[in-house]
Structure formats: C-alpha cells, structure tokens
N, CA, C and O atoms as a GROMACS GRO file, in nm:
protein
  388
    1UNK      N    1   8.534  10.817  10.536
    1UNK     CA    2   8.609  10.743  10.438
    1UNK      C    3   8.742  10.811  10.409
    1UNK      O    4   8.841  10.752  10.366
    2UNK      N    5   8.733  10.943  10.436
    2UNK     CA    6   8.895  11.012  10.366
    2UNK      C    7   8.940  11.008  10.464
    2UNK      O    8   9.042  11.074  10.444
    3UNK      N    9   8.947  10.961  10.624
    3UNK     CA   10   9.005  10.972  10.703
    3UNK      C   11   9.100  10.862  10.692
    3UNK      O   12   9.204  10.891  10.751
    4UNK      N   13   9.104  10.748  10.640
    4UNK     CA   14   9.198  10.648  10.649
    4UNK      C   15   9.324  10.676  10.532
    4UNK      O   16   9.431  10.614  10.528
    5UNK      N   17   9.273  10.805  10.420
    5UNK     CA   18   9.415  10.816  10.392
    5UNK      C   19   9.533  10.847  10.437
    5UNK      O   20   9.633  10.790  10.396
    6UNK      N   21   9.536  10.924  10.512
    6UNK     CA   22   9.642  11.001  10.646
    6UNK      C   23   9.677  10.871  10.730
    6UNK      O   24   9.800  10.860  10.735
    7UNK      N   25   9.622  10.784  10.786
    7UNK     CA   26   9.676  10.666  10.820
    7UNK      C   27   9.730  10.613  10.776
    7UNK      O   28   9.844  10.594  10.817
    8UNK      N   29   9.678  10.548  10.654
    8UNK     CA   30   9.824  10.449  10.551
    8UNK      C   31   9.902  10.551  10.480
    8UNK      O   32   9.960  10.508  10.380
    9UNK      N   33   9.919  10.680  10.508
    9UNK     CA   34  10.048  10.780  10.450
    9UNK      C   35  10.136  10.761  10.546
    9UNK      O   36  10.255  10.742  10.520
   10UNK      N   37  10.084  10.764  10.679
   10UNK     CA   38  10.204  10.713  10.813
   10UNK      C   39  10.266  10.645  10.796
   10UNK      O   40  10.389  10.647  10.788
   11UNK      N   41  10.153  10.524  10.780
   11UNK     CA   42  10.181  10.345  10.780
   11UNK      C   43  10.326  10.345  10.749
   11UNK      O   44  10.430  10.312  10.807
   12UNK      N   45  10.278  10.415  10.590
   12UNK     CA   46  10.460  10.381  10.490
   12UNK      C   47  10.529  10.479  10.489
   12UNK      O   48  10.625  10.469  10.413
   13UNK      N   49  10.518  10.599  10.559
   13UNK     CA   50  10.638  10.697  10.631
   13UNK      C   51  10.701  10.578  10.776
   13UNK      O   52  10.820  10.564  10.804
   14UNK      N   53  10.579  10.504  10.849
   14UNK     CA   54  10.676  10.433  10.952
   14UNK      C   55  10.766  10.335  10.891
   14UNK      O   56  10.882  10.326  10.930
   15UNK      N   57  10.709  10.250  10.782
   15UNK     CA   58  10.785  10.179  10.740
   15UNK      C   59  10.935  10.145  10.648
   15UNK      O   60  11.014  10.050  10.646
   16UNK      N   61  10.925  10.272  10.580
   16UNK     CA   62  11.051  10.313  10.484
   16UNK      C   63  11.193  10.353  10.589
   16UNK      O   64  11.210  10.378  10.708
   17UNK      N   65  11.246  10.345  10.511
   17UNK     CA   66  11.372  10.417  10.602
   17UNK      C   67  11.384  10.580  10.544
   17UNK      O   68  11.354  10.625  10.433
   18UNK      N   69  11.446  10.655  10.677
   18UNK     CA   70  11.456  10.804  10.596
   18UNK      C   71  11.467  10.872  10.515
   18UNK      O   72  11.407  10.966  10.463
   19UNK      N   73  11.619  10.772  10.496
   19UNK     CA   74  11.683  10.881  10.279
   19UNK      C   75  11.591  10.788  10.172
   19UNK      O   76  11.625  10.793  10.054
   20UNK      N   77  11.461  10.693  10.213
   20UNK     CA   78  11.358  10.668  10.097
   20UNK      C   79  11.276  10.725  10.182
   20UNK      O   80  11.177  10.651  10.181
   21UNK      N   81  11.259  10.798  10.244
   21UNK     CA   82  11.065  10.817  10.262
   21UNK      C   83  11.001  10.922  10.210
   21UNK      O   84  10.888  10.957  10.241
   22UNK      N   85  11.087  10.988  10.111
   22UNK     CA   86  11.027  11.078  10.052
   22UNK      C   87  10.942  11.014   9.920
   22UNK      O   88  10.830  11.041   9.877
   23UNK      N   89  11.041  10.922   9.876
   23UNK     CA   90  10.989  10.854   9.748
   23UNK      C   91  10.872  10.781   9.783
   23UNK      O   92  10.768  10.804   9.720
   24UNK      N   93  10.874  10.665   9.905
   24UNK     CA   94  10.790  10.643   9.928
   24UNK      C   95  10.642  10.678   9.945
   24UNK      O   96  10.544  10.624   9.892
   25UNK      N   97  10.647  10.771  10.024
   25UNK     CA   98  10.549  10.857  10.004
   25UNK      C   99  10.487  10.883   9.883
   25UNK      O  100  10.369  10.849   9.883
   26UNK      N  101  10.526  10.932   9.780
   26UNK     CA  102  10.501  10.990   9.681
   26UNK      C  103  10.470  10.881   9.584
   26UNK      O  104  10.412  10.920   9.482
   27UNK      N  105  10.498  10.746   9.592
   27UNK     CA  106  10.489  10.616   9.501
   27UNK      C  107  10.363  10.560   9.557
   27UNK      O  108  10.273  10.514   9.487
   28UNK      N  109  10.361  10.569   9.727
   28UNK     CA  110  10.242  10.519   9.777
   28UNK      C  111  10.089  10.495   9.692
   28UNK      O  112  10.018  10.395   9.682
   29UNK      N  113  10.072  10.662   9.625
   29UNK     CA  114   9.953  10.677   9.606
   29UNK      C  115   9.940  10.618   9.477
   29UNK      O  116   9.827  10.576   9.451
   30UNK      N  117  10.023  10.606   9.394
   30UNK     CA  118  10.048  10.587   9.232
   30UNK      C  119   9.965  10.431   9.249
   30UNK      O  120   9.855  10.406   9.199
   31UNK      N  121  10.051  10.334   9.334
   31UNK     CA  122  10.052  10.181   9.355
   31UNK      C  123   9.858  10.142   9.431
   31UNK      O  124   9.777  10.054   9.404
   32UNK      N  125   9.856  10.274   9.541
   32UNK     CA  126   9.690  10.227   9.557
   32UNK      C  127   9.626  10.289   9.451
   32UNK      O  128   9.525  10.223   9.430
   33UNK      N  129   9.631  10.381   9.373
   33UNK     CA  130   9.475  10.429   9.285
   33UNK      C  131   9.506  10.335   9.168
   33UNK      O  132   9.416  10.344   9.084
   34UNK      N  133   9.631  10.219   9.120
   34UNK     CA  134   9.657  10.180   8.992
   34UNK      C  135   9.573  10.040   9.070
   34UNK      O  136   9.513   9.962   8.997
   35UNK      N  137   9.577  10.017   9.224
   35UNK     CA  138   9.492   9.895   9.241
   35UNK      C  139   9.368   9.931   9.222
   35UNK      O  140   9.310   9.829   9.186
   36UNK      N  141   9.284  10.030   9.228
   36UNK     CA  142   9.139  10.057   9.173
   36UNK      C  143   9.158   9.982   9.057
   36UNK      O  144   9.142   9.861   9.064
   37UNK      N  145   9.190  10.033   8.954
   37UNK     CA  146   9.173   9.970   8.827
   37UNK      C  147   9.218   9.858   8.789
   37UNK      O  148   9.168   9.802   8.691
   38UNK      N  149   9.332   9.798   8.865
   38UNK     CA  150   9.347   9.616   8.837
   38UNK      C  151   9.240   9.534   8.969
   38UNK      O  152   9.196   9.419   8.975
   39UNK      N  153   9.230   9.626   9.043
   39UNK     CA  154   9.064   9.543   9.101
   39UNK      C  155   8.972   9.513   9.032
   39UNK      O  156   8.930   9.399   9.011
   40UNK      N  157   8.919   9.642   8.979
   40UNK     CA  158   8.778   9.646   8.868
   40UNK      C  159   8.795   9.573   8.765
   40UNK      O  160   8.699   9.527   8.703
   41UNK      N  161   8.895   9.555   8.737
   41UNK     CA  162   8.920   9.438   8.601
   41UNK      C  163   8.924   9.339   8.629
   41UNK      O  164   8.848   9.265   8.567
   42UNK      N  165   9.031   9.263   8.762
   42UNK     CA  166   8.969   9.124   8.803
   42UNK      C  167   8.864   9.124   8.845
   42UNK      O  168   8.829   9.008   8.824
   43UNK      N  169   8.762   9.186   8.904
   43UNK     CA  170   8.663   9.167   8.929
   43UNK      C  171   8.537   9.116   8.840
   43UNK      O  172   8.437   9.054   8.877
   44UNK      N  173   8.581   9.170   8.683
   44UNK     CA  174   8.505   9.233   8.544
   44UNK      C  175   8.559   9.042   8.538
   44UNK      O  176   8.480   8.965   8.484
   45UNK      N  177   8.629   9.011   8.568
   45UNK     CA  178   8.706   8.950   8.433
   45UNK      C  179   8.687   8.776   8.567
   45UNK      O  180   8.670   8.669   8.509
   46UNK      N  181   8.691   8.773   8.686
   46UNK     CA  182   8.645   8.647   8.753
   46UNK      C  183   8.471   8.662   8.764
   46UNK      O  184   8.422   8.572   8.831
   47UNK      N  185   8.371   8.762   8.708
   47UNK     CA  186   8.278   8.731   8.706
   47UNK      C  187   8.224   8.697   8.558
   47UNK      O  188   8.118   8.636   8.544
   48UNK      N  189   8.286   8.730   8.469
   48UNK     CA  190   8.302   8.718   8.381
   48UNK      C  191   8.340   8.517   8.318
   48UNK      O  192   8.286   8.437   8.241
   49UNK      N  193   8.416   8.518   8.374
   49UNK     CA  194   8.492   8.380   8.355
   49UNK      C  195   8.406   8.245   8.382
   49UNK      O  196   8.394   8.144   8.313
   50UNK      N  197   8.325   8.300   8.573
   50UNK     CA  198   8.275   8.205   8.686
   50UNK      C  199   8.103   8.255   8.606
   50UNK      O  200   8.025   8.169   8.647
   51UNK      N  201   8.082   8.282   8.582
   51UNK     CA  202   7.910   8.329   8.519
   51UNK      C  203   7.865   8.355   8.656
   51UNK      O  204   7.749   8.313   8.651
   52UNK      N  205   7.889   8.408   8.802
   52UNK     CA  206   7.819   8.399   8.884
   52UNK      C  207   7.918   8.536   8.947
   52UNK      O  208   8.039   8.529   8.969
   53UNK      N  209   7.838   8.647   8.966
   53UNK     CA  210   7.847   8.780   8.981
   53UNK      C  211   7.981   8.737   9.183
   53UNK      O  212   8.100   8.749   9.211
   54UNK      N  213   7.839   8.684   9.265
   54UNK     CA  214   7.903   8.654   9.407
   54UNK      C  215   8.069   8.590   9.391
   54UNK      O  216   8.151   8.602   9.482
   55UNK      N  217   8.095   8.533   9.282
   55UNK     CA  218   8.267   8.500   9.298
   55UNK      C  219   8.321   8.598   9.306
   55UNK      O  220   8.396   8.602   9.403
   56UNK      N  221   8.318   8.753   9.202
   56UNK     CA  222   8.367   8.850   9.242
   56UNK      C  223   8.409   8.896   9.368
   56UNK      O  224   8.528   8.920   9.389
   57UNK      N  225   8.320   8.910   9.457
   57UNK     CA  226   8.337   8.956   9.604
   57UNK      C  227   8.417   8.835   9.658
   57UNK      O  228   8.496   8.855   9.750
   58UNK      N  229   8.398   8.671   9.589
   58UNK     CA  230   8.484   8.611   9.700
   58UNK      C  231   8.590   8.622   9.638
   58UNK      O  232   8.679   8.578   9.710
   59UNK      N  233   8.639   8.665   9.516
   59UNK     CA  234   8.786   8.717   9.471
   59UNK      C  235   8.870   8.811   9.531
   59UNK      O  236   8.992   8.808   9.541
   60UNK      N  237   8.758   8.930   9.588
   60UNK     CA  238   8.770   9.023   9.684
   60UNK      C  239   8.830   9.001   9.778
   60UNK      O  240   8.946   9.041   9.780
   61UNK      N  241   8.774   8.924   9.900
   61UNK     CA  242   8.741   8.820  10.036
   61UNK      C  243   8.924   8.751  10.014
   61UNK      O  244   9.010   8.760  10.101
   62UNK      N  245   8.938   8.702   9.908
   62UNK     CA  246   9.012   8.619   9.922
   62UNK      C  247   9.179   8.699   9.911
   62UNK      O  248   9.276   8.681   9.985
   63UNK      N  249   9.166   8.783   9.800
   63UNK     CA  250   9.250   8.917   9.804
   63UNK      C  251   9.303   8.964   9.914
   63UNK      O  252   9.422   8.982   9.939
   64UNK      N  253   9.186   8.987   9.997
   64UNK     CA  254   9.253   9.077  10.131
   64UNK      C  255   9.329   9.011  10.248
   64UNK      O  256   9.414   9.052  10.327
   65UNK      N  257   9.235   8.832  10.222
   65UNK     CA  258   9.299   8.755  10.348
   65UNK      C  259   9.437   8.736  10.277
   65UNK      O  260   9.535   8.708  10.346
   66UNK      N  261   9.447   8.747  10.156
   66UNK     CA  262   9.626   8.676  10.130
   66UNK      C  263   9.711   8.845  10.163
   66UNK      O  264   9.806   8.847  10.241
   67UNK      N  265   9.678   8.932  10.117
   67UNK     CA  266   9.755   9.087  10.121
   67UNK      C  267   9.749   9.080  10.328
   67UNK      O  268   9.839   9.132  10.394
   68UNK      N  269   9.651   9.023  10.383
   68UNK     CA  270   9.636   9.052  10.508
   68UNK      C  271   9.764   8.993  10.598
   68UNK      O  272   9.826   9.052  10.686
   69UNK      N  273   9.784   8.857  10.546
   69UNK     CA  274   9.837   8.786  10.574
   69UNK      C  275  10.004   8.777  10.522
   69UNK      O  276  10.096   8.702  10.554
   70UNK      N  277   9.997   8.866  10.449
   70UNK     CA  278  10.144   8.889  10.380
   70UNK      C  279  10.164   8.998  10.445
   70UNK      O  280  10.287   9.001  10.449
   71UNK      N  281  10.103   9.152  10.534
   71UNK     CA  282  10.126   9.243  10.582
   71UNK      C  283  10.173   9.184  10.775
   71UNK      O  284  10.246   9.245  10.854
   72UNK      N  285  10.102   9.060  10.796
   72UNK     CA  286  10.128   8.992  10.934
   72UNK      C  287  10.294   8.940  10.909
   72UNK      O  288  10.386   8.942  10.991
   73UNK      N  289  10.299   8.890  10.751
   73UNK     CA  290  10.429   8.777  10.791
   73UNK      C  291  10.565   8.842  10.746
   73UNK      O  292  10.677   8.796  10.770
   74UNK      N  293  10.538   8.952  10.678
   74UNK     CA  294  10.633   9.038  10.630
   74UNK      C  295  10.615   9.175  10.721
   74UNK      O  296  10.719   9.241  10.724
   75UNK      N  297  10.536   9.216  10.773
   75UNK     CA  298  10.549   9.354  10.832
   75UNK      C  299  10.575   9.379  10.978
   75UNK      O  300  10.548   9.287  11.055
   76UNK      N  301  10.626   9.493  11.027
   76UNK     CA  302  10.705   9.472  11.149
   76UNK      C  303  10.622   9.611  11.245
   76UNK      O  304  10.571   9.712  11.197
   77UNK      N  305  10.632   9.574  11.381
   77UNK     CA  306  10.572   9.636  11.456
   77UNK      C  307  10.653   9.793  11.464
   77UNK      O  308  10.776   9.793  11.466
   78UNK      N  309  10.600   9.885  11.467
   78UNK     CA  310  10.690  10.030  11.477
   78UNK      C  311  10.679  10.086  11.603
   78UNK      O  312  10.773  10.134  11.665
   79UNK      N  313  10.577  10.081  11.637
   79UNK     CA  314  10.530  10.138  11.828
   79UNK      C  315  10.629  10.074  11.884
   79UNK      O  316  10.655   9.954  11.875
   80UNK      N  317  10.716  10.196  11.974
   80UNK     CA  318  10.785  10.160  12.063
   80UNK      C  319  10.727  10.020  12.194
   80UNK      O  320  10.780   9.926  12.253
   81UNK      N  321  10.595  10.082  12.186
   81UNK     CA  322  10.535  10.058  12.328
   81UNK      C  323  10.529   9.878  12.288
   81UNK      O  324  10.601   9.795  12.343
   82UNK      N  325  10.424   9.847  12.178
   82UNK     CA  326  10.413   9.753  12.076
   82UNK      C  327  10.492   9.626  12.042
   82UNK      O  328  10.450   9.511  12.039
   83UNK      N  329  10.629   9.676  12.016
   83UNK     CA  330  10.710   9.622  11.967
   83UNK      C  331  10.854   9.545  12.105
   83UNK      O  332  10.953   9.602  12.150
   84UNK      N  333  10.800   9.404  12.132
   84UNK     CA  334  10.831   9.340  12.243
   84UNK      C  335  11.041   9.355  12.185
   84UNK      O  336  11.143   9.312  12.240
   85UNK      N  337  11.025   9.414  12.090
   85UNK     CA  338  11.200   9.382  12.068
   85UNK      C  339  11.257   9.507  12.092
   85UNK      O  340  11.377   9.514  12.064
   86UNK      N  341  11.189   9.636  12.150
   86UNK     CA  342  11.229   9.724  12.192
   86UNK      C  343  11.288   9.780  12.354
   86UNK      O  344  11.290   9.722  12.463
   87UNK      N  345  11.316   9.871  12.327
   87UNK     CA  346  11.366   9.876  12.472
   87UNK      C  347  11.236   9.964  12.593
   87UNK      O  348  11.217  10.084  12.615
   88UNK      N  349  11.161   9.823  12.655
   88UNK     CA  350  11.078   9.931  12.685
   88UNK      C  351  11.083  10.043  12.809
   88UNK      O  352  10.996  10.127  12.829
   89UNK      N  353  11.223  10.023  12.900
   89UNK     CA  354  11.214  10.131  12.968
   89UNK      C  355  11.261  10.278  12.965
   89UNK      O  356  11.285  10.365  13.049
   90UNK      N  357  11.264  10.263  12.777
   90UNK     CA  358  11.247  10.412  12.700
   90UNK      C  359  11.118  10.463  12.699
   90UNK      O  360  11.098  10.578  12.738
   91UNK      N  361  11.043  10.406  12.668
   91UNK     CA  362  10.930  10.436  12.651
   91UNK      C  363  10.818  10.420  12.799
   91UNK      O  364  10.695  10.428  12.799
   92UNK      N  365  10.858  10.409  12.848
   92UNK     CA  366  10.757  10.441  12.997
   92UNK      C  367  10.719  10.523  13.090
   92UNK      O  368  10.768  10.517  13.202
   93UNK      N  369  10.635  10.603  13.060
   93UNK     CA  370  10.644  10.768  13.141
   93UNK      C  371  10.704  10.769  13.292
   93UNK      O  372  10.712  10.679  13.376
   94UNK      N  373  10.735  10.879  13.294
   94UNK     CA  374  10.808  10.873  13.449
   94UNK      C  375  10.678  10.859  13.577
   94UNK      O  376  10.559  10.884  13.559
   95UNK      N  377  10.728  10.823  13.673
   95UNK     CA  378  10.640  10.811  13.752
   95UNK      C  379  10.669  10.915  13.789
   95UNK      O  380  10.565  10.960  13.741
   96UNK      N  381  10.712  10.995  13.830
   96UNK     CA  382  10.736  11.175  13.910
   96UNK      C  383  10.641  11.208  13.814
   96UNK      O  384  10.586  11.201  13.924
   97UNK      N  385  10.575  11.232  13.738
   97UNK     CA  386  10.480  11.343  13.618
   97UNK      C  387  10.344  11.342  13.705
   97UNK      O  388  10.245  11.404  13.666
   0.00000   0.00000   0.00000
C-alpha cells in the first residue's frame, strides 16, 4: 500500500513545470490527506441522506469514474516513448549497443 505514494509524487513532479515543482510537490500531499476527510464525510452524509449504507460505495464508484475520466481528458502523456507527439527517434536505443 505505501508503495503507490512515490508514484503519484512523480505523477505531479512529471506534470508541473520546473520553477512550480517544488510547490507542487509539497501541496500534493495537503490536497490528498484533506480528500480522506471530505470522502468520509460524503460518504457519512450520502448514506446518511439515501438510508441505504451500499450508495456510499456507489458514491465512491462514481467519484473515481468522473476524477478518472477528467485525468484521461485533461491529462497529458509524459513518456517520451508514450507520447505519439514526440519525437520518437530520440528516444530509440541505438542499434550498435
């Protein structure tokens, strides 16, 4: 489970630009541990509302496909290799190696 923090610390070191990626970094964590606690509250508060505990999780369910889907339509490929708008015969090992 602690292994995926070091991944999304990349994520948004790849994504920022340089003279912000310090901030970034450092805001990263503020914005995920403050979603723990506005999770647990919508969660508290659509099972609460719906009298039926299972809406929670599909509040959940439904959360991730819209954040999922906003990270597809807004977010941009960084891998050289990846990223069809790059130049890829930078990135292609030499054949002499």
């Amino acid at each position: 489970m602690a292994l995926r923090y070091p991944n999304l610390g990349a994520a948004v070191a790849d994504e920022t630009a340089p003279t912000w990626r310090g901030s970034a970094i450092g805001l990263y964590p503020f914005w995920r541990d403050l979603g723990y606690g506005i999770g647990a509250l919508g969660l508290g508060l659509v099972a609460q509302l719906t009298g039926v505990i299972e809406a929670a999780f599909w509040f959940v369910a439904l959360s991730m496909l819209v954040s999922g889907t906003a990270l597809q339509v807004r977010g941009e490929e960084t891998h050289p290799r990846l990223n069809p708008a790059s130049n890829a015969a930078e990135v292609r090992p030499s054949a002499q190696a």
